[in-house]
Structures are given as C-alpha cells and as structure tokens.
Backbone as ProteinMPNN parsed JSONL, in Angstrom:
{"seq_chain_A": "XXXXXXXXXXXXXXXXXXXXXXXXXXXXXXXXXXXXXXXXX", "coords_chain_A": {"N_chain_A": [[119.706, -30.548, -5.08], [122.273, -32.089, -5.371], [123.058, -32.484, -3.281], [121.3, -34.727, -2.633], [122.281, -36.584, -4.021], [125.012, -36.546, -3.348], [124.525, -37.909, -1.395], [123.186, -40.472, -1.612], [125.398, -41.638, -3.138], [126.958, -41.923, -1.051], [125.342, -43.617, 0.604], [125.95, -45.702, -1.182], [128.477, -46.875, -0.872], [128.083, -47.664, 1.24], [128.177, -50.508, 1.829], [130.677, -51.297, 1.029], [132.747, -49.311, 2.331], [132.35, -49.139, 5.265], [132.998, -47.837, 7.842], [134.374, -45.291, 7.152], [132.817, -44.313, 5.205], [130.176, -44.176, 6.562], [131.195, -42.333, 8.649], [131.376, -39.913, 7.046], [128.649, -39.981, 5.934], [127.202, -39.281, 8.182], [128.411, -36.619, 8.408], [127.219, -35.583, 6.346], [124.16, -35.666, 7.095], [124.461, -33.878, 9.543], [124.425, -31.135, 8.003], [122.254, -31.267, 6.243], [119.151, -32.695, 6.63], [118.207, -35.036, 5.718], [117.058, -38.059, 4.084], [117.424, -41.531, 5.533], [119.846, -43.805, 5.144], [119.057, -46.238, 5.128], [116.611, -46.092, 5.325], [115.575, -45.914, 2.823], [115.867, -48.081, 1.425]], "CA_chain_A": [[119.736, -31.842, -5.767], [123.816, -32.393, -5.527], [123.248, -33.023, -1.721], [120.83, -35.905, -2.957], [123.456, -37.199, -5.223], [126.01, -37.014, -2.561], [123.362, -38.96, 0.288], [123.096, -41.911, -2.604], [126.688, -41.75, -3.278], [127.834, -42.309, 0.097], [124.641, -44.878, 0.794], [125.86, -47.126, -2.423], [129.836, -47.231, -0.577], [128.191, -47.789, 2.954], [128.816, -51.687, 1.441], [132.296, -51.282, 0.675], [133.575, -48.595, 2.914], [131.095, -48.721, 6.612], [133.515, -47.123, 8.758], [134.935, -44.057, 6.568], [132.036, -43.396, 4.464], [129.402, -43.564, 7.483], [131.321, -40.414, 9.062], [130.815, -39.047, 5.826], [127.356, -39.579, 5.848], [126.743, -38.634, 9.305], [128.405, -34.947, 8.082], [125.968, -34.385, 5.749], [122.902, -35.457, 7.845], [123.991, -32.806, 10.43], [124.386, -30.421, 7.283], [120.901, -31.694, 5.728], [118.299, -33.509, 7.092], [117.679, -36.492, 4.367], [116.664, -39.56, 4.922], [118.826, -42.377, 5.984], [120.19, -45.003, 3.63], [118.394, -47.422, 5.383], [115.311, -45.791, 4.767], [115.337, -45.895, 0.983], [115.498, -49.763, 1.199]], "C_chain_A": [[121.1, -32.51, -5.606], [123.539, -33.237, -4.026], [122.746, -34.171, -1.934], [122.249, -36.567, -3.068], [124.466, -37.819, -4.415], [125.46, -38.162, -1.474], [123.658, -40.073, -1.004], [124.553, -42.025, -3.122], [127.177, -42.323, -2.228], [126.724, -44.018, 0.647], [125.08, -46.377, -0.099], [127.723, -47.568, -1.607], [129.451, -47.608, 0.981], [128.711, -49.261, 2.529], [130.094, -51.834, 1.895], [133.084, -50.752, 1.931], [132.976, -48.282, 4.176], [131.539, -47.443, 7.219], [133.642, -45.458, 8.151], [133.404, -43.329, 6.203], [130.857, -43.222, 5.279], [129.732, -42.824, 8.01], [131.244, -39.282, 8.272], [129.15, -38.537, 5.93], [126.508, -38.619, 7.263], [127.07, -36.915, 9.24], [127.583, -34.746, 7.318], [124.786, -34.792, 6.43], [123.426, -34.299, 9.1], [123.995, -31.68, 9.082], [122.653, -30.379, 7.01], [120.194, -32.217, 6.686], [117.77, -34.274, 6.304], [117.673, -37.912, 4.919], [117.102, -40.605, 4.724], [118.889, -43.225, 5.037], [119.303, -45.964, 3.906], [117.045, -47.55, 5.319], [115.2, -45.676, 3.482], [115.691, -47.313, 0.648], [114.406, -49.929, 0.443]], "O_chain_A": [[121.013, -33.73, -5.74], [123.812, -34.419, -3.816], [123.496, -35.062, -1.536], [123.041, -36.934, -2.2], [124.847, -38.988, -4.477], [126.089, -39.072, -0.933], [124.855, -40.354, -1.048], [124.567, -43.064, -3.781], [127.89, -43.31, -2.413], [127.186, -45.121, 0.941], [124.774, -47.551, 0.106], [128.129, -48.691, -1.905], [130.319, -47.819, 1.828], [129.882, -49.385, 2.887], [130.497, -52.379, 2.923], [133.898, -51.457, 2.526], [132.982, -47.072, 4.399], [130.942, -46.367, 7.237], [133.034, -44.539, 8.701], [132.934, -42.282, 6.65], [130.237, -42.199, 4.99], [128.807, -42.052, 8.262], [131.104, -38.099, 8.581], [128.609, -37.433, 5.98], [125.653, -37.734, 7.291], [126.353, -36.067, 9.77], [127.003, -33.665, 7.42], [124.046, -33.819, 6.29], [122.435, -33.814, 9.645], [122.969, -31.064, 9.367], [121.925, -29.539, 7.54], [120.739, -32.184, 7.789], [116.555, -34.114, 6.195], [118.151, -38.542, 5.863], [117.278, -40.838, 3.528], [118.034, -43.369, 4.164], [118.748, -46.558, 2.982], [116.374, -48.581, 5.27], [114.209, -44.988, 3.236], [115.784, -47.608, -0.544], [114.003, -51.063, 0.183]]}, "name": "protein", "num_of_chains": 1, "seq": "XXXXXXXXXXXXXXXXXXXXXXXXXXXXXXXXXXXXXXXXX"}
C-alpha cells in the first residue's frame, strides 16, 4: 500500500516538479509495476 502512496505522491508533483520527480517515478515503476499517472486520469 506505501508504494501506492508513493506512485500518487510523485503523480500529484509531476505538475510542479516534471523533470526531478519523473526520474523518481520512473524508479519505482522499474521497482513495481503500477500504473502510470496518466492512467489514473
């Protein structure tokens, strides 16, 4: 559930922060496999 938490954490700063916090996100999709920010539109 945390990994959620963190995927919607980093999806709500893709706004704010593209560059930084999309290499973020891209580490936990190779960690996880969850489904993309842009899919929970």
């Amino acid at each position: 559930m945390i990994d959620i938490l963190l995927v919607l954490f980093f999806c709500g700063l893709l706004g704010n922060h593209g560059n930084y916090i999309q290499t973020k996100a891209d580490n936990l999709r190779h960690l996880n496999s969850t489904p993309k920010c842009q899919d929970n539109t």
